[in-house]
NUMI-982217 format. One record per residue: z, x, y of N, C-alpha, C, O in turn; chain. Coordinates in steps of 0.001 Angstrom, whole numbers. Example, Ala and Ser with C-alpha at 12.3 -4.5 7.8 and 13.67 -1.06 7.14 Angstrom:
! residues 2
      n.w      n.u      n.v     ca.w     ca.u     ca.v      c.w      c.u      c.v      o.w      o.u      o.v  kette
     7800    13190    -5690     7800    12300    -4500     7800    13200    -3300     8465    14236    -3319      A
     7080    12850    -2250     7140    13670    -1060     7870    12900       30     8039    13409     1138      A
//
This chain:
! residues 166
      n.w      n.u      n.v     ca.w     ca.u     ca.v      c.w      c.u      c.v      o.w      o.u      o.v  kette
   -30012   -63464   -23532   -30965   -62418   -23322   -30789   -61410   -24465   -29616   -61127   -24705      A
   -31818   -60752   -25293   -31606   -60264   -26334   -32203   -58774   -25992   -33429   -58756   -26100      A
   -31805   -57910   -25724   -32193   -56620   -25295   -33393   -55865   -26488   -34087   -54877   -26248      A
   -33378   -56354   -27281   -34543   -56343   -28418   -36038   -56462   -27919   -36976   -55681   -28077      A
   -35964   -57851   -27176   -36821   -58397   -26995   -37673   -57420   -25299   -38891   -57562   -25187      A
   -37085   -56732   -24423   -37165   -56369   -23177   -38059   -55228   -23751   -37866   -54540   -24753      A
   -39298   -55201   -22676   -40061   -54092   -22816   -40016   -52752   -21875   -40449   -52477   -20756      A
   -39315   -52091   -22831   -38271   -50749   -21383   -38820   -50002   -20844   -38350   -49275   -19970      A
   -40339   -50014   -21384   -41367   -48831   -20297   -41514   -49177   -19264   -41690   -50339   -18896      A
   -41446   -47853   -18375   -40769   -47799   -16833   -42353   -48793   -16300   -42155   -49796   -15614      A
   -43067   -48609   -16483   -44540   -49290   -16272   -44586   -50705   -15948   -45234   -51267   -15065      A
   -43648   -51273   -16966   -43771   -52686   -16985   -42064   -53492   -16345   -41630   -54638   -16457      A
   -41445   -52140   -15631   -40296   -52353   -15017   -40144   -54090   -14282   -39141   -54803   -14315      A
   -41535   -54416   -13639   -41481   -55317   -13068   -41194   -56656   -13766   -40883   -57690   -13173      A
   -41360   -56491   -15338   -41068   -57497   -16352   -39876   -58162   -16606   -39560   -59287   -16995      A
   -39205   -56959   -16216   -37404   -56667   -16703   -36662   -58153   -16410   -37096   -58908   -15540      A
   -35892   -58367   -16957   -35205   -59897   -16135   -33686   -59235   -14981   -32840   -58363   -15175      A
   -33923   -60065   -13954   -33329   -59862   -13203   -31836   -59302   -12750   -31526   -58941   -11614      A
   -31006   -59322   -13905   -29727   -58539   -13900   -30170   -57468   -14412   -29599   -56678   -13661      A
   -30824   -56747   -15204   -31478   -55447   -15535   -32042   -54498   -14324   -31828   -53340   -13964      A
   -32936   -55663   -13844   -33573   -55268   -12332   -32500   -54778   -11279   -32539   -53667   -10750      A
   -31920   -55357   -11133   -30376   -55109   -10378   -29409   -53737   -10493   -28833   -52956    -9736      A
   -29619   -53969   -12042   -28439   -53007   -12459   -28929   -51846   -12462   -28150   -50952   -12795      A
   -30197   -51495   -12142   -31375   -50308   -12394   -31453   -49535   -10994   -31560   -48350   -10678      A
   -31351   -50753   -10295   -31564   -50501    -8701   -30301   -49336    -8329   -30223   -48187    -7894      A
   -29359   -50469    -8818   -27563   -49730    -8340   -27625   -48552    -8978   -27293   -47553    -8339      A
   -28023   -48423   -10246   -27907   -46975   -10398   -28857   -45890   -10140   -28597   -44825   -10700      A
   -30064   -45952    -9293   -30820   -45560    -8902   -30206   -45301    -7657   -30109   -44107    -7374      A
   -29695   -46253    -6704   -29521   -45964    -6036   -28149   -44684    -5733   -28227   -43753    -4932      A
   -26905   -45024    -6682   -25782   -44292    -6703   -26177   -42997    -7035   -25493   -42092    -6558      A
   -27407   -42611    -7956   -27445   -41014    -8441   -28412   -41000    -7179   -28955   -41716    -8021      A
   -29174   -40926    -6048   -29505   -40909    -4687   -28554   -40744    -4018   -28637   -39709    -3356      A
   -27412   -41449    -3836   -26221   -40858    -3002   -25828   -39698    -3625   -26108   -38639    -3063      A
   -25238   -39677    -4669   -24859   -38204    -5222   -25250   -37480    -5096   -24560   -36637    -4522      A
   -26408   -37143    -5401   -27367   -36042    -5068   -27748   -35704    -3669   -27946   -34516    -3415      A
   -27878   -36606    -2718   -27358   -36528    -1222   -26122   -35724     -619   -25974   -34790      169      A
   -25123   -36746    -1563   -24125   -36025    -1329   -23805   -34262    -1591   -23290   -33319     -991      A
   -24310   -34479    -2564   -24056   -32756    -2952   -25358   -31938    -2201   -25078   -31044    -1402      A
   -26016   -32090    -2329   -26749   -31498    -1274   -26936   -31224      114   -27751   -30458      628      A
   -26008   -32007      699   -25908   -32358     2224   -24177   -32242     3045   -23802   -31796     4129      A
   -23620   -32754     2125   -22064   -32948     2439   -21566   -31753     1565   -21537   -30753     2282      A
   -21303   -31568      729   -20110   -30591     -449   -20060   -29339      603   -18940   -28906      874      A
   -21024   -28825     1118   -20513   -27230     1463   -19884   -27363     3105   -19119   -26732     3835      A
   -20768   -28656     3164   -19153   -29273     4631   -18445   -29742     4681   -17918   -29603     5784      A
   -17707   -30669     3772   -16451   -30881     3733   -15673   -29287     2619   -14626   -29451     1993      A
   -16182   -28367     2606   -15452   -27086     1447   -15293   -26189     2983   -14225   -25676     3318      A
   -16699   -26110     3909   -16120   -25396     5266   -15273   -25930     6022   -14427   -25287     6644      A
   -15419   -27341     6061   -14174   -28218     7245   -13339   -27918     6279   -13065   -26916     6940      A
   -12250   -27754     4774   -11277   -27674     4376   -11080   -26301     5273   -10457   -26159     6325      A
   -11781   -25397     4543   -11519   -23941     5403   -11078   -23998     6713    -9903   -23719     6950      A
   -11841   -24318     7606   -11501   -24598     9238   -10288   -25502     9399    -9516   -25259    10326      A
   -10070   -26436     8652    -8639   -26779     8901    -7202   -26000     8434    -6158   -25974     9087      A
    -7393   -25528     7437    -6561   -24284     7325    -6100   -23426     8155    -4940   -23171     8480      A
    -7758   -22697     8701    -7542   -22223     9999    -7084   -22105    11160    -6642   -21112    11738      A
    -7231   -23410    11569    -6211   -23858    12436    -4937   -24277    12233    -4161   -24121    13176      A
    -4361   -24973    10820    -3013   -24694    10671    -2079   -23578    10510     -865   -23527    10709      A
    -2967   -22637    10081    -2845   -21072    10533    -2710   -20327    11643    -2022   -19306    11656      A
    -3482   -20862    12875    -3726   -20453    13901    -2227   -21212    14910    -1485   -20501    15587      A
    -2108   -22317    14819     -938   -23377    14977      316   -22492    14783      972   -22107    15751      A
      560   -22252    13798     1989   -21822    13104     1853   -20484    13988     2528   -20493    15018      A
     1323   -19695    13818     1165   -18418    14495     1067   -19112    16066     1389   -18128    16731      A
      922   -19750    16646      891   -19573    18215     2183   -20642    18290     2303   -21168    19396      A
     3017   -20980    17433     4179   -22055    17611     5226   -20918    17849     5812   -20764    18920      A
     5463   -19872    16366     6290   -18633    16747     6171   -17752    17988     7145   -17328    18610      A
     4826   -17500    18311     4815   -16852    19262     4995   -17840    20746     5122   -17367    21875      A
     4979   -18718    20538     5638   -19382    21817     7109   -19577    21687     7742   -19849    22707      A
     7888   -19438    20237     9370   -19339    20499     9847   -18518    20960    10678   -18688    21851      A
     9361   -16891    20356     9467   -16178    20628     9227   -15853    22275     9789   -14991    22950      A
     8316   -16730    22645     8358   -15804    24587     9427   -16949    25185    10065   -16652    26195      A
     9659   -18540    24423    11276   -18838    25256    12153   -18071    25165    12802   -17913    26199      A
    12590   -17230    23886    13399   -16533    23590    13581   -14956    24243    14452   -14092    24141      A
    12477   -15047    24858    12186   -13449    25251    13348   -12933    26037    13688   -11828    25615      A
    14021   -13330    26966    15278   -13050    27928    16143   -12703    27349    16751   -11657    27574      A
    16489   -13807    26142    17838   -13538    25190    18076   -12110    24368    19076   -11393    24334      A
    16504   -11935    23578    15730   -10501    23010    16099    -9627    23693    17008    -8932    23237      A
    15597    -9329    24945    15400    -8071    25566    16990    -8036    25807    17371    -6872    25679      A
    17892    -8777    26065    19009    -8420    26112    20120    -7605    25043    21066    -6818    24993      A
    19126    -8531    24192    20353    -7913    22547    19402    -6568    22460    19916    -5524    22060      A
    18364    -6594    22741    17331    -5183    22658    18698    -4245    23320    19428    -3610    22560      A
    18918    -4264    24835    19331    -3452    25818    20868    -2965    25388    21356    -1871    25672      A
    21919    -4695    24168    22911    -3950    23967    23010    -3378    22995    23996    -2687    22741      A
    21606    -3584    21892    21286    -2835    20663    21389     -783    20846    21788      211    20239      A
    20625    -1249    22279    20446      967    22522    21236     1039    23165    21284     2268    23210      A
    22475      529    24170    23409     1016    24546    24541     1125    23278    24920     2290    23164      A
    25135      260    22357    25558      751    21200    24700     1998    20282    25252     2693    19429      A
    24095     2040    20442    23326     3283    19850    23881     4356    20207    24575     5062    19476      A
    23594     4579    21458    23669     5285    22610    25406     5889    22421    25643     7096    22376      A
    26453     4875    22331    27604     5106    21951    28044     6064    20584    28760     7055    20444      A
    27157     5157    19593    27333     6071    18330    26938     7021    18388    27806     7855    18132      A
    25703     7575    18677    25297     8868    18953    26076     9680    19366    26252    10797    18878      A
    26799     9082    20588    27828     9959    21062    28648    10452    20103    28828    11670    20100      A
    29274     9672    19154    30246    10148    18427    29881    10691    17134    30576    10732    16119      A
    28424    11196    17350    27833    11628    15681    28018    13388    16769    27927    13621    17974      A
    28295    14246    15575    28697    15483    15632    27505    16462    16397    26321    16178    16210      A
    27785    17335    17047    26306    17888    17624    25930    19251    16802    27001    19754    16465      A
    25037    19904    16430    24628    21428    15743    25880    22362    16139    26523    23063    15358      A
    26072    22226    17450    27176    23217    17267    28960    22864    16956    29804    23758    17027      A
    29294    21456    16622    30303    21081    15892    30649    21317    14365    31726    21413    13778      A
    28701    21403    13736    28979    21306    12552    29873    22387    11460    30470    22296    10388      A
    29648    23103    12150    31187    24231    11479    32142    23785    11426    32726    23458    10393      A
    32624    23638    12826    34230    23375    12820    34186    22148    11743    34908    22363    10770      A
    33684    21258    11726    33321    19929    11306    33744    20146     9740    34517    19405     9132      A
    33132    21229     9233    33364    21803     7726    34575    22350     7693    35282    22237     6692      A
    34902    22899     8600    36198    23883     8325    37514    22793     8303    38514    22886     7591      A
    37140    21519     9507    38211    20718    10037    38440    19982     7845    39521    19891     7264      A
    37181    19664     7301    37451    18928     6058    37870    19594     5158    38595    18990     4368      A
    37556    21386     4829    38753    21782     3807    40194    22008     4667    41311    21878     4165      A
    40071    22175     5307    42039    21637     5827    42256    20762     5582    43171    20612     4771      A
    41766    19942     5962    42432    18328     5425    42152    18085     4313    42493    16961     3944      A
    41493    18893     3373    42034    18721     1977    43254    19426     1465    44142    19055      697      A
    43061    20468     2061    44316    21909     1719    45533    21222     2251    46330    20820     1403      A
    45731    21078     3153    46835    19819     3473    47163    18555     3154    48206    17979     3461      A
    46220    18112     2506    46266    17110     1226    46981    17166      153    47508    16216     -426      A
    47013    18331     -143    47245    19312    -1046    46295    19257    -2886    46600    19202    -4078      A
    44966    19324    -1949    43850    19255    -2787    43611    20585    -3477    43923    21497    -2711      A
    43085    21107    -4875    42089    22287    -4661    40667    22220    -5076    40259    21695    -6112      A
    40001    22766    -4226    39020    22574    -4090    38233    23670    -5316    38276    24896    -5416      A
    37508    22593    -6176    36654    23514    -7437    35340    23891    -6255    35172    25011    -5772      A
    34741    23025    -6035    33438    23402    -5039    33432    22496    -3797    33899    21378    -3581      A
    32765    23344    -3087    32632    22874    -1788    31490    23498    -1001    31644    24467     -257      A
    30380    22904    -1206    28787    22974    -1373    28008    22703      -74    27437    21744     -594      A
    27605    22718      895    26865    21618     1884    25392    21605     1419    24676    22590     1593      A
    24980    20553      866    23545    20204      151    22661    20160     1423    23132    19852     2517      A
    21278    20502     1222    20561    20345     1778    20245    19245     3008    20670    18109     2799      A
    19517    19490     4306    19554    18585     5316    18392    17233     4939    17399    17242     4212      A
    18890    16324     5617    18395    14944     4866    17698    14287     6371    18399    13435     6916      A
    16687    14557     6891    16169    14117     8089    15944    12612     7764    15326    12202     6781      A
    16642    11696     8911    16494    10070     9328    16282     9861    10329    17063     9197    11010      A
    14881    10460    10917    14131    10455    12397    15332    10459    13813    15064    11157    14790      A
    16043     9999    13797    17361     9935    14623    18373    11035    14309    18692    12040    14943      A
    18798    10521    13091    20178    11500    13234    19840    12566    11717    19123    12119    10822      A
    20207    13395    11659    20789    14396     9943    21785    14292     9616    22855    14505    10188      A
    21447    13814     8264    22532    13746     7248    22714    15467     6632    21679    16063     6333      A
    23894    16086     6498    24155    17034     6043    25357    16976     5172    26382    17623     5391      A
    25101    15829     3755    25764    16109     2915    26172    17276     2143    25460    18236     1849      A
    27679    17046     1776    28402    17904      788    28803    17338     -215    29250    16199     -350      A
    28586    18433    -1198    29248    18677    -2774    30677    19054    -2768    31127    20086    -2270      A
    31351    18127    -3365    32824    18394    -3112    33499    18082    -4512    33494    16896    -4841      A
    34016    18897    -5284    35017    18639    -6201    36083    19657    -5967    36012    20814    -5551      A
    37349    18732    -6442    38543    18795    -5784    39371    18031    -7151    39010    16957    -7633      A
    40894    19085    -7781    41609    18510    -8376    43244    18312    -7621    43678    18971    -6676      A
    43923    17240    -8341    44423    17069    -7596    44676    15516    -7925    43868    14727    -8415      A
    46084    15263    -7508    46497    13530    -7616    45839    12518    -7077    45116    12916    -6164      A
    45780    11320    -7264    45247    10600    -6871    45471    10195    -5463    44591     9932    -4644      A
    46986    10174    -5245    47717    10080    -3921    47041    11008    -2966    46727    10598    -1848      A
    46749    12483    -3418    46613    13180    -2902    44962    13155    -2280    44680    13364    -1100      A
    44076    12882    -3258    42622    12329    -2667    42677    11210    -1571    41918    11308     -607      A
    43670     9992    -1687    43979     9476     -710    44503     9801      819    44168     9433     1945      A
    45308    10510      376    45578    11171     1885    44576    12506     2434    44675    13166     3468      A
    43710    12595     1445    42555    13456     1867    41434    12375     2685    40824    12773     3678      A
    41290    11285     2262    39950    10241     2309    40801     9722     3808    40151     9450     4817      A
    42138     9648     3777    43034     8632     5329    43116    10068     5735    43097    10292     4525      A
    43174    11006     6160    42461    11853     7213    41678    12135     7660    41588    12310     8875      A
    40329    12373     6394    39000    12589     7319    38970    11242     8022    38337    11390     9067      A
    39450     9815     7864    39045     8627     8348    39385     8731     9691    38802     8460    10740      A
    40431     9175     9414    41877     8999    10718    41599    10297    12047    41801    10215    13258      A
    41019    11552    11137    41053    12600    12011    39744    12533    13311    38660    12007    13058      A
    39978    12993    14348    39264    12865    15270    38552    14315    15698    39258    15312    15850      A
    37142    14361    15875    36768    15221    15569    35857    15627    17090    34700    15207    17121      A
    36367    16430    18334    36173    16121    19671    35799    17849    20182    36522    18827    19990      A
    34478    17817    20856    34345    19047    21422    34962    18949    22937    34668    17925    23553      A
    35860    19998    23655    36092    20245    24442    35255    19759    26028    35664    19552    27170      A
    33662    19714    25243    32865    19690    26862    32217    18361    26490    31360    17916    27254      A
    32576    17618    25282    31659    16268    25213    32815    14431    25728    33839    13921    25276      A
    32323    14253    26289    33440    13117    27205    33125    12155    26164    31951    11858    25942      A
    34409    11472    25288    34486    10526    24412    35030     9065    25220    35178     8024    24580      A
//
């Protein structure tokens, strides 16, 4: 078959010899699916990707939250000994009216350290919704030994109001 010889106007298609005829069809027919396809299918299999996401999304999120409610008993427990330790420390954090002595109790136990104290500052209050921090500025000369047995007293010293039950 000499492709020379074939007369290719679509007109006289019916001329064509028969593997031409064929091969014209198939690809007639395949750019018909394609174009089907994209016109009909592409933006639903791009939403079904989406929607399956979704639900593997939705999955994972209702898998935790179902561990989480086996677990719920165990939770609320460590919850209950979480604020009763709280509850403890609090106790032993200093109250507004300790905080003097509280200052006075730490230059003794430096002075008995046998520290001297260059400054001894109380910086501004540091609100942490719970408790205040009321750091101090402290320089102090003095041996090294001697900062030590300043640092193993405040550790060591116990610091107790008369009307608060430890």
């Amino acid at each position: 078959m000499n492709l020379s010889e074939i007369n290719w106007d679509l007109n006289a298609a019916g001329s064509w010899p028969k593997v031409i005829k064929v091969a014209a069809g198939i690809l007639v027919f395949l750019i018909l699916m394609g174009l089907g396809y994209y016109q009909f299918t592409s933006e639903k299999v791009a939403q079904l990707k989406i929607e399956k996401e979704a639900v593997a999304s939705a999955l994972n999120k209702y898998q935790y939250a179902w561990r989480m409610a086996q677990n719920l008993e165990l939770h609320q427990k460590q919850y209950k000994q979480i604020q009763a330790s709280l509850a403890e420390m609090m106790k032993l954090m200093p109250t507004k009216a300790e905080v003097a002595s509280l200052l006075i109790d730490i230059s003794q136990t430096g002075l008995s350290s046998g520290l001297e104290f260059e400054l001894f500052k109380p910086a501004g209050k540091i609100d942490r919704g719970d408790v205040i921090e009321l750091p101090i500025d402290i320089k102090v000369i003095g041996q090294y030994s001697e900062l030590g047995l300043f640092v193993s007293g405040l550790a060591t010293r116990k610091y107790s109001d008369p009307y608060r039950q430890t």
